[in-house]
C-alpha positions in Angstrom: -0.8 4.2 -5.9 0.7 4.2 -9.4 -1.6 4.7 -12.6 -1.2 2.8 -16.7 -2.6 4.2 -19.5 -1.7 2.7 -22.4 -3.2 3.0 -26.3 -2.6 1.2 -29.8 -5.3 2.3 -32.5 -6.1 4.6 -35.4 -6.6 7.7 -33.4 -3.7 10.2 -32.0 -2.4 8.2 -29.3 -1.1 11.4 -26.6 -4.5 12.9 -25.8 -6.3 9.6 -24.9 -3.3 9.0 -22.6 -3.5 12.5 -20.8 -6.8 12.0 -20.3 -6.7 8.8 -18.9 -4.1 10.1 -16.8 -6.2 12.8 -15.6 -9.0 10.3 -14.5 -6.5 8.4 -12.5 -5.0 11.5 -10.3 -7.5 10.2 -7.4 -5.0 7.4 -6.5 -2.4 10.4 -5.9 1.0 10.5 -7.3 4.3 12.6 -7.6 5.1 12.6 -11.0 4.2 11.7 -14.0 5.6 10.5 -18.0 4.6 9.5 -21.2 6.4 6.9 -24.0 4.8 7.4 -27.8 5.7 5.1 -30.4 6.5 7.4 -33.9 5.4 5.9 -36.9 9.4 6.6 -38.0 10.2 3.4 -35.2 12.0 6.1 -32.7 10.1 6.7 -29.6 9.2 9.8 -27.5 9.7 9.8 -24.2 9.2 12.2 -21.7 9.0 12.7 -17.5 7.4 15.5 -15.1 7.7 15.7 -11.5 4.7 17.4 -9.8 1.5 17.6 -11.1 0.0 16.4 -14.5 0.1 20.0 -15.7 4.2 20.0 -15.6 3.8 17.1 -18.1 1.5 18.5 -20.4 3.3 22.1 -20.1 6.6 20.7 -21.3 5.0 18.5 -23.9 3.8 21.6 -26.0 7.0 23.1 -25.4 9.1 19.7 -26.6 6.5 18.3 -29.4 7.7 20.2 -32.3 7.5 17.9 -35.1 3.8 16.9 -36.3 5.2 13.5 -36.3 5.0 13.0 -32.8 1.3 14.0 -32.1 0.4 11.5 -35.1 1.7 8.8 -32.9 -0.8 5.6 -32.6 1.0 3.7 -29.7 2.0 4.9 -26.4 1.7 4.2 -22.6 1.7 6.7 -19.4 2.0 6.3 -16.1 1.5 8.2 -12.7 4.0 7.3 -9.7 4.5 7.8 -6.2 8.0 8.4 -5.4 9.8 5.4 -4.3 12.9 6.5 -3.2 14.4 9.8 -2.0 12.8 12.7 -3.6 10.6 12.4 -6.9 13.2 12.6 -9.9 12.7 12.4 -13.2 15.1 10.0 -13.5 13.1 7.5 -11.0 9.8 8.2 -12.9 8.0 6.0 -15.4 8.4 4.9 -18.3 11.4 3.2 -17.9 14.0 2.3 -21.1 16.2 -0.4 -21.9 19.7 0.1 -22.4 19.7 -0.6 -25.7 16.3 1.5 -26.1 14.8 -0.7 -27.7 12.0 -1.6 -24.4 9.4 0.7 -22.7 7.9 -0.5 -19.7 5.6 0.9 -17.2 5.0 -1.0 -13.8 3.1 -1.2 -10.6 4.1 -3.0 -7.6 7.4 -4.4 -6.3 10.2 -6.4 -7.0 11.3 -8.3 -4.0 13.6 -10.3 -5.5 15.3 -7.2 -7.6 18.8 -7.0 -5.6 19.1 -11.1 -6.6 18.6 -10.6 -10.6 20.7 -7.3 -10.9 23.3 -9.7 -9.1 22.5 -12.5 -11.9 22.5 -10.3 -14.6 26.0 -9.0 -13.7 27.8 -12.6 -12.9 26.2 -13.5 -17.0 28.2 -11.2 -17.6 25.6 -8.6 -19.3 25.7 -5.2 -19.5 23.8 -3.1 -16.8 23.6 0.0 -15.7 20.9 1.5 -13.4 19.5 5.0 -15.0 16.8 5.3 -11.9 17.0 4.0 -8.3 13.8 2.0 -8.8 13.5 -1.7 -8.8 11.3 -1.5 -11.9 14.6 -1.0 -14.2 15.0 -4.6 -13.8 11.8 -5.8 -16.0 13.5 -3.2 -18.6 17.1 -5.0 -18.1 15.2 -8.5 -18.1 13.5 -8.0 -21.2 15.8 -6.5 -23.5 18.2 -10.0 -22.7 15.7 -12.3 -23.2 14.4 -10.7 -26.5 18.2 -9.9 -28.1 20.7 -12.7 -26.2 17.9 -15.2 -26.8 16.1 -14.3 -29.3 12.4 -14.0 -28.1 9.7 -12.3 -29.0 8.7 -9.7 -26.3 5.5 -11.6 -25.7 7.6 -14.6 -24.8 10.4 -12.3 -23.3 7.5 -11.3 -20.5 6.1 -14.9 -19.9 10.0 -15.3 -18.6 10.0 -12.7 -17.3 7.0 -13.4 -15.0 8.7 -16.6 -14.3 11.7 -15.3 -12.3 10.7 -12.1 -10.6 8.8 -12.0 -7.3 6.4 -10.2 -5.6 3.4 -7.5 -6.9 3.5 -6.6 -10.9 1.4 -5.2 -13.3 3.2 -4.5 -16.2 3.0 -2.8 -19.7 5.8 -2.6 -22.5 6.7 -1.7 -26.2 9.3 -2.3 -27.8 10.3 -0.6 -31.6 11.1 -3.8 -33.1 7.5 -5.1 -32.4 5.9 -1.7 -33.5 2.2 -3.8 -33.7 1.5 -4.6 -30.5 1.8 -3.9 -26.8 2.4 -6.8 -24.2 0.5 -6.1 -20.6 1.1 -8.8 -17.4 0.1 -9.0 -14.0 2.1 -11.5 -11.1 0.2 -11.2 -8.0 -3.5 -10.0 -7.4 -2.6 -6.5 -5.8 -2.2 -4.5 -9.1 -5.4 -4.7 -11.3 -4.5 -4.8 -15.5 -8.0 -3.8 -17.1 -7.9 -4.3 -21.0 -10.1 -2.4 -23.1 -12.1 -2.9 -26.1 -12.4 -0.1 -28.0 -14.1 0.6 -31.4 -12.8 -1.2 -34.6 -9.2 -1.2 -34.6 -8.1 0.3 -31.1 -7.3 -1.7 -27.6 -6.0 0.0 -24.3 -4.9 -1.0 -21.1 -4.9 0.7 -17.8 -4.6 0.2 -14.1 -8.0 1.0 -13.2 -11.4 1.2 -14.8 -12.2 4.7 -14.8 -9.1 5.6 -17.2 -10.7 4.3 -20.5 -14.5 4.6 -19.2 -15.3 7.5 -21.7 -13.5 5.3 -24.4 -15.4 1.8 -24.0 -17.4 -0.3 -21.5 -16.5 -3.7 -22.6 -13.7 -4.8 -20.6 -11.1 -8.1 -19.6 -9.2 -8.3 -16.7 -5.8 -10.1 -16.3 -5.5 -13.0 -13.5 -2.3 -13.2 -12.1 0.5 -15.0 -14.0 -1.0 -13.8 -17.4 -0.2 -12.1 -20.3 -2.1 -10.1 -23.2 -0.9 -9.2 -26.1 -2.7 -5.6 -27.7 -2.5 -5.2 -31.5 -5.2 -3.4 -33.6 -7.2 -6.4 -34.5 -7.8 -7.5 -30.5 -6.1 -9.4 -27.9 -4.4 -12.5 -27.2 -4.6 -14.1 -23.8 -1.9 -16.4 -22.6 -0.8 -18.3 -19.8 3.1 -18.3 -18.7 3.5 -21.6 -20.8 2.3 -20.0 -23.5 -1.3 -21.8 -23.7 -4.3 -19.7 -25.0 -6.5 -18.6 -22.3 -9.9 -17.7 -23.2 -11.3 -14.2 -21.2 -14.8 -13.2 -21.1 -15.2 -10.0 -21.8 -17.3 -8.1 -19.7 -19.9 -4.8 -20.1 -19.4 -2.2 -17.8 -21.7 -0.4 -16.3 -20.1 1.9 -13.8 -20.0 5.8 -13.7 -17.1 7.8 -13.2 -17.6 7.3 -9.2 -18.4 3.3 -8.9 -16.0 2.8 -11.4 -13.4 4.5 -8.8 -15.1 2.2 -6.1 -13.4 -0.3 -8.9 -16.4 -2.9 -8.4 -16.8 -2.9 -4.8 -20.2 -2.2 -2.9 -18.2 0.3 -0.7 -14.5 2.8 -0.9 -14.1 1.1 2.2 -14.3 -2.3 1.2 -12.4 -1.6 -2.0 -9.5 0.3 0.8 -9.5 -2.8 2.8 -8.5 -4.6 -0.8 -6.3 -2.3 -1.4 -3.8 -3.3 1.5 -1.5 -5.3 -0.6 -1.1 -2.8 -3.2 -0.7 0.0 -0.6 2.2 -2.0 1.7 4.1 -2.5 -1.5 4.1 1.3 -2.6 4.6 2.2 1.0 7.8 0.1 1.0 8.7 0.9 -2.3 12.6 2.2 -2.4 12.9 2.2 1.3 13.9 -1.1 1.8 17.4 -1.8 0.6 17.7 -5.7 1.2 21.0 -5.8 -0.6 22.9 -3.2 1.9 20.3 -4.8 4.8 19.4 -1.4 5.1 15.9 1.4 5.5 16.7 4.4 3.4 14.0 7.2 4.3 15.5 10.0 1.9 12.5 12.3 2.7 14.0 13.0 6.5 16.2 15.9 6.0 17.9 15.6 9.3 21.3 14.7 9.5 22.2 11.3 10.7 24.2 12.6 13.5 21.1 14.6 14.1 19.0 11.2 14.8 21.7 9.4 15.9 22.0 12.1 19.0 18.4 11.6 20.1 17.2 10.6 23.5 13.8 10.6 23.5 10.8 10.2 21.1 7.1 11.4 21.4 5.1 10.2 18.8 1.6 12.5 18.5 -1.4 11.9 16.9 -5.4 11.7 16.9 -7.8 8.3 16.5 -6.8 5.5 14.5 -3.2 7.2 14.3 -2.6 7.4 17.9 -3.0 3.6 17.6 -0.6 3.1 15.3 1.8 5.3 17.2 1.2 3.1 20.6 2.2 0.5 17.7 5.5 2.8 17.4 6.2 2.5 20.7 7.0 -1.3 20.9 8.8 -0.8 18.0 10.5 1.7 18.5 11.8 0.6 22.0 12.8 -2.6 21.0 14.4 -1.9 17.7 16.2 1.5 18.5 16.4 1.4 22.0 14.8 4.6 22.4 12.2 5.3 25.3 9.3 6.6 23.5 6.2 8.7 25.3 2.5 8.6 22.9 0.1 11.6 23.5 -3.1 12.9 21.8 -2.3 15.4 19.7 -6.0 17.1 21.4 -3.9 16.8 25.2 -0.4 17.6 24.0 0.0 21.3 24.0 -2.3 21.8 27.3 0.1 20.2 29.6 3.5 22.3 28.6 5.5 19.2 27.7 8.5 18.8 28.6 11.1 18.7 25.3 14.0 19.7 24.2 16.2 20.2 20.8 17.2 15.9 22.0 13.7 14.9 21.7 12.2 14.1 18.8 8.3 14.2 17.6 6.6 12.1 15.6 3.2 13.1 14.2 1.0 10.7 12.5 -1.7 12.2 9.8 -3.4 10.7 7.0 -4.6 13.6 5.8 -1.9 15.6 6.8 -4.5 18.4 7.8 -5.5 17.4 11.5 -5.7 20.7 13.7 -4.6 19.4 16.7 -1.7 17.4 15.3 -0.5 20.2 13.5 -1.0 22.6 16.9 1.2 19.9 18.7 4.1 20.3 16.5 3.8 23.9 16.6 4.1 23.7 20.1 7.2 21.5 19.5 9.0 23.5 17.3 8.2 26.1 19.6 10.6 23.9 22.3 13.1 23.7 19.4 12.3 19.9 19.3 13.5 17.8 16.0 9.9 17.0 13.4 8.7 14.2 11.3 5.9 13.4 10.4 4.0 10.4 8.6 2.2 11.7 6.5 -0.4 10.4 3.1 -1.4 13.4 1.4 1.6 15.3 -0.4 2.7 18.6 0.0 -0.1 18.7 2.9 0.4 21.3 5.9 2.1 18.3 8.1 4.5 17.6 5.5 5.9 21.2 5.5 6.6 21.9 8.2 8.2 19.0 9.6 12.4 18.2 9.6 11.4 15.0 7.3 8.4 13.7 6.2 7.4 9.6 5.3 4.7 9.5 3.4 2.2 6.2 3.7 1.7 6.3 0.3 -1.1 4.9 0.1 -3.2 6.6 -2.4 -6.4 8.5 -1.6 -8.6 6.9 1.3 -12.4 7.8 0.4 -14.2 6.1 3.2 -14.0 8.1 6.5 -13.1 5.0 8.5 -8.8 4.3 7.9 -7.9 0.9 6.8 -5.2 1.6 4.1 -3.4 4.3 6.2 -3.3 3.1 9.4 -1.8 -0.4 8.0 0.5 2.0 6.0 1.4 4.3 8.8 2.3 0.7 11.0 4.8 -0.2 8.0 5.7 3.3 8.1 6.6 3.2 11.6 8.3 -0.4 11.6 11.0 1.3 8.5 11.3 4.3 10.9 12.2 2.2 14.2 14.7 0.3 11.9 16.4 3.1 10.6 16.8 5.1 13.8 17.7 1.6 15.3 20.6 1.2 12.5 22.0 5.1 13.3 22.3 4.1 16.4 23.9 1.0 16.1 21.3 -0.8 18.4 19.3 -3.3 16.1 21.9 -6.1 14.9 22.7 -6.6 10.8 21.4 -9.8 10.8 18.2 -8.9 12.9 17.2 -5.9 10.5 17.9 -8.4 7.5 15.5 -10.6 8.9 12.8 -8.0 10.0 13.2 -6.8 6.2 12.6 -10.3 4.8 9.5 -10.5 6.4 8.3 -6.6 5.7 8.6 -7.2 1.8 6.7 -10.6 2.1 3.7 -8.3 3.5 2.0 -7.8 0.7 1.2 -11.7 -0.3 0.8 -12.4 3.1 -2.0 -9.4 3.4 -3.6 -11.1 0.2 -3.9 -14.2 1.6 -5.6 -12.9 4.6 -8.4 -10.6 3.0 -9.0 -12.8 -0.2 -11.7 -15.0 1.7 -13.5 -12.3 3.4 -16.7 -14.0 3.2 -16.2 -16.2 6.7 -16.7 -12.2 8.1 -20.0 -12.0 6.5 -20.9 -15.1 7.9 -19.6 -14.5 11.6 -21.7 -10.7 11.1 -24.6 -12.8 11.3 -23.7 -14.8 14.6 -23.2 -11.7 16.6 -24.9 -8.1 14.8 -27.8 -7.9 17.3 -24.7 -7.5 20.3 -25.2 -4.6 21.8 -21.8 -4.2 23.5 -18.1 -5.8 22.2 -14.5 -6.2 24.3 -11.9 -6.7 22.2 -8.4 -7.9 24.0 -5.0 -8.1 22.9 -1.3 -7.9 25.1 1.7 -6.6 23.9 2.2 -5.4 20.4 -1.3 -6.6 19.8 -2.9 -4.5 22.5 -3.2 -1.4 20.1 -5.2 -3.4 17.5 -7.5 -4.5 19.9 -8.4 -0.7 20.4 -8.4 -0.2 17.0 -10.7 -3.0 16.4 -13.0 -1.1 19.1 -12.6 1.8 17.2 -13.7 0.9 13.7 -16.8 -1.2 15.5 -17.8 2.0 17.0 -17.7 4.3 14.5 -19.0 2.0 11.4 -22.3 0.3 13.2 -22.5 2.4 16.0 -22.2 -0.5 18.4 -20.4 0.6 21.9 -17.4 -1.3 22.3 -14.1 -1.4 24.1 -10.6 -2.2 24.0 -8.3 -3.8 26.7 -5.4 -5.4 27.3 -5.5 -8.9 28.1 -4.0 -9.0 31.5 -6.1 -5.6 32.8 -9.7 -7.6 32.0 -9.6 -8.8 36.0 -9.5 -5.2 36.6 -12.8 -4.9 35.7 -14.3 -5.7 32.0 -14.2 -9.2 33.1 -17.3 -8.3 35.3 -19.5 -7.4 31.9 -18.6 -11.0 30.5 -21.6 -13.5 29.4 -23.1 -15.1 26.7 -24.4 -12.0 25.3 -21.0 -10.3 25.1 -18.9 -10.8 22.3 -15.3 -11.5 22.9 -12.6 -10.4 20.0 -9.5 -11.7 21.1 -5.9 -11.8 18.9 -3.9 -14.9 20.6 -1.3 -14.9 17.7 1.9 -17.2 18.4 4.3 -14.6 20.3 6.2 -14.1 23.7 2.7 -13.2 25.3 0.2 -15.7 23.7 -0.3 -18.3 26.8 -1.0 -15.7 29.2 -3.6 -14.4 25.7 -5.2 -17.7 25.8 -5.4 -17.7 29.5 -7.8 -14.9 29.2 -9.8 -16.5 26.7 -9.9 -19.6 29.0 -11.2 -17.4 31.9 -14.4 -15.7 29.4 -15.3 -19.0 28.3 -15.3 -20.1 32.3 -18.2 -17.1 32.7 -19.7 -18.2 29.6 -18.8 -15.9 27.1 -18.6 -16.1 23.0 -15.1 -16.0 22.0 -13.7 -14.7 18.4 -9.7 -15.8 18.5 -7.4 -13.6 15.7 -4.2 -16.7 15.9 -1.8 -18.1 13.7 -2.5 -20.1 11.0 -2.2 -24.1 12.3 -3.0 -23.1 16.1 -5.4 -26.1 16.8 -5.0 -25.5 20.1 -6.7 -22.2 19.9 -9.6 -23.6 17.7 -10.8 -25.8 20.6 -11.0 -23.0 23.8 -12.7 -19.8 20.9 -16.0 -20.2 19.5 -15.0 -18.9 16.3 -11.7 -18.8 14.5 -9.4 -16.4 12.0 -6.1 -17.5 11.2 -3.0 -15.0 10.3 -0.2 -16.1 8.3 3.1 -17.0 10.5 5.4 -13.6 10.2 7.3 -11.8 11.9 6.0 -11.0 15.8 6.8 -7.3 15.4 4.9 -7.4 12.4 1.4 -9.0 13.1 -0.7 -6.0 14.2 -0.6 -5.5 10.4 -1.9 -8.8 9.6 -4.2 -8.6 12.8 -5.9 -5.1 11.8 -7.6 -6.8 8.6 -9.8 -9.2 10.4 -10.7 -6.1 12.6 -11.4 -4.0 9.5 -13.4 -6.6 7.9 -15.4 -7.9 10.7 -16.7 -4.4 11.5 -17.2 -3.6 7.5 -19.7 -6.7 7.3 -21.6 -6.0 11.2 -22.3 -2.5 9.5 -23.5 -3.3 6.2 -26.0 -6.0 8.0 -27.1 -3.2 10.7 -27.7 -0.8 7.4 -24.9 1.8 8.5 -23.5 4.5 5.8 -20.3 2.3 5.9 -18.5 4.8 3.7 -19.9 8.4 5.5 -20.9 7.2 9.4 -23.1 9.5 11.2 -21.4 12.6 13.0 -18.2 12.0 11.1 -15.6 13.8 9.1 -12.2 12.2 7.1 -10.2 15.5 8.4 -11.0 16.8 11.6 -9.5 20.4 10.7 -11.4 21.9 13.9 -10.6 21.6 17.8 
């Protein structure tokens, strides 16, 4: 969860950027860097890894001349690392080659490996400085601006027309010293323009940034771009048209404006998906080579490559998402995989060995009976990684390789965000062990990595009209008992789904694979039951609807997850969600959302404490 700052005024530009760094270190990050615009035309740049405080250390240190603290322009940016270990070199802001362009981004570039290509066959200079994707925009608008002459406003309305995927992007260049250009392609990463007093204008990634500086407030739809000079802002369309903003009055505290307009942290979590997927995949995926780079693992390949078994380990929502792994794993990397709570794991002296290897999945990284399972592993000399979201957590340490969700602090107790994450997480791990082994074919992985960095937009589509769960909370809030069924893959969600019903409305509910309900549930179905079924299109979803056909034959109300144009499914369920079409391996990300959202809205209407439910805790650091 990356963080902008950026500032063109009267006023010393460098504290009102640390400080809106500082009010954006709740989405996490790894390091950290400034760009100042001198009133000379040169610019400042500097890069930290590590906390804010490395930043601001070495900027007393390297600011010598008074020059630099008078500058009136600059941008800053917080970043999660996005490929092998946080460098300066990989941090923001970025350069041109020609130094000429600063730019600071958010998101991902899917189509990045396809314009370094173009660039190189025109024939222009280019040469990486970082291993991020982000380098591109840099590359991108330095040619348009000096091989064809644009202005940089103009430079990133082209820009905007040729990359794909999530961006929310900030530049300078010195030859424009007046103004600063801000975009945003895709609705994952928010661009919030500021108003400040006479003769000042900032941008930032998130509200609470400039909240001390101004209330009134624009916000950039997707495909857009504003230009920031002293006197305002300009608002234009990628044709260049004039688009008129409204500019709105803020009136959030320091806390609401972190909820960043949303009733609950969950709610704004769940919205957060797209934005999370794409930092999670961030520098992992390498669609050029066809390859998953997970730098973080410091095992040796031959290490992985020589392993025979995997037990993946974990508590709650994360022991779904490792019965998730298992599929994956299995079928990707050919690797028999065993899943145990992390609570039962050390009580029944497992049997392991320096060939097996252990998986532990922690959001917070802190999770007592995780971390006491892989004690007891490394105890048996058995190989550790963990996934992991909080960094430098106790998890992290102490594992052979960590893989971190990056998803950026989860507030609300409940996990949306990081179990989604972890799933991704877990697909990019299954790949790679599958490619050290030699199991998964090139032009299989290629495909499966297609589809992973088309997530994002696919996850947008899916939550952006959340109000049909509103309106289904209604049907079915008084229940006072759910089964939720799924088979294969989709079997995990379906406990998940239970899960998140449970804990945010307190409503008792239970999980089941499809083709067990004869083996009982099927004895609690009737027209008071509720039904939550996910019948996407995959190698299991006849013998899925078959099970729906047999709770509608006992008279029971039927909510079918499916794939978007499944007409057939519409007749036999009472009510309907469609997925996008993707990738069978990948749908129990796709299929968690409705879960998440349907139990969000059954909450609020019961009057539940969706963000803090009753008896609960975000980190269960007891046994």
């Amino acid at each position: 969860m990356c963080g902008i700052i950026g500032y063109i005024g009267n006023k010393p530009a460098l504290p009102i950027i640390i400080g809106g760094l500082e009010r954006l270190e709740y989405r996490g990050y790894d390091s950290a860097g400034v760009a100042l615009l001198e009133n000379s035309g040169k610019f400042q740049l500097h890069k930290r890894v590590g906390k804010l405080s490395n930043l601001t250390t070495s900027l007393k240190e390297e600011l010598l001349n008074e020059e630099a603290y008078d500058c009136k322009l600059g941008v800053g940016h917080t970043r999660w690392a996005t490929h092998g270990k946080p460098t300066e070199g990989n941090a923001h802001p970025h350069r041109s080659p020609n130094e000429q362009v600063i730019v600071v981004h958010n998101g991902i570039i899917e189509n990045y490996v396809g314009l370094k290509e173009r660039l190189a066959n025109d024939g222009y200079r280019f040469s990486f400085l970082s291993e991020t994707d982000t380098e591109v925009l840099a590359h991108l608008l330095e040619r348009y601006m000096t091989v064809e002459g644009l202005s940089l406003e103009l430079a990133m309305e082209e820009v905007l027309g040729v990359i794909k995927g999530t961006a929310a992007i900030v530049a300078f260049t010195i030859n424009e010293p007046d103004k600063i250009v801000c975009a945003r392609l895709s609705n994952a990463g928010a661009v919030v323009i500021g108003y400040g007093q006479e003769g000042e204008m900032f941008v930032a990634s998130d509200i609470p940034a400039i909240l001390p500086h101004t209330r009134r407030m624009s916000f950039l739809d997707s495909g857009e771009v504003a230009v920031l000079t002293r006197e305002g802002a300009s608002f234009f369309n990628q044709k260049h048209e004039l688009v008129q903003k409204e500019i709105i009055t803020s009136t959030a505290d320091a806390i609401s404006a972190a909820k960043g307009g949303y009733k609950h942290f969950m709610l704004k979590e769940i919205h957060d998906q797209p934005q999370a997927i794409s930092d999670t995949l961030l520098g992992r995926v390498d669609l050029q080579a066809g390859k998953v780079r997970l730098d973080t693992i410091k095992l040796s390949e031959n290490e992985l490559a020589e392993i025979e078994k995997v037990t993946i380990t974990a508590c709650g929502t994360s022991w779904h998402a490792g019965l998730v792994g298992k599929f994956l794993i299995e079928e990707l990397a050919g690797l028999p995989v065993e899943v145990d709570y992390s609570s039962e794991f050390r009580y029944r002296d497992p049997i392991l060995s320096s060939k097996n290897l252990l998986v532990a999945i922690t959001q917070s990284g802190e999770t007592v009976d995780t971390l006491a399972a892989m004690e007891e592993a490394q105890r048996k000399g058995t190989k550790l990684i963990s996934i992991v979201n909080v960094v430098g957590s106790q998890a992290a340490r102490i594992a052979d390789g960590v893989i971190y969700m990056q998803a950026g602090p989860e507030i609300g107790v409940a996990s949306t965000k990081a179990f989604t994450a972890s799933l991704v997480d877990l697909v990019l791990l299954a790949v790679y062990l599958g490619q050290l082994r030699k199991v998964i074919k090139p032009q299989r992985a290629l495909s499966l990595l297609n589809s992973l960095v088309l997530l994002p937009k696919l996850i947008e589509a899916t939550i952006s009209e959340d109000r049909i769960y509103d309106q289904i909370a209604r049907k079915i809030t008084n229940a006072n008992d759910f089964l939720y069924l799924g088979r294969w893959i989709n079997y995990p969600v379906a406990l998940e789904g239970a899960l998140k019903l449970k804990e945010l409305s307190y409503i008792h509910a239970e999980g089941y694979p499809a083709g067990e309900m004869k083996h009982g549930p099927i004895a609690l179905v009737n027209k008071d039951l509720p039904v939550v079924a996910i019948a996407t299109k995959d190698k299991v979803y006849d013998k899925v609807v078959s099970a729906i056909e047999q709770v509608k034959a006992r008279d029971g109300w039927v909510l079918a997850i499916g794939t978007e144009g499944d007409n057939l499914l519409a007749e036999k369920a009472d009510q309907i969600i469609y997925l996008p079409e993707t990738d069978p391996l990948l749908t129990p990300v796709l299929a968690a959302l409705p879960m998440q959202l349907l139990s969000y809205y059954i909450a609020v209407r019961r009057g539940c404490d969706v963000d803090q439910p009753r008896n609960l805790a975000k980190s269960v650091t007891v046994e």
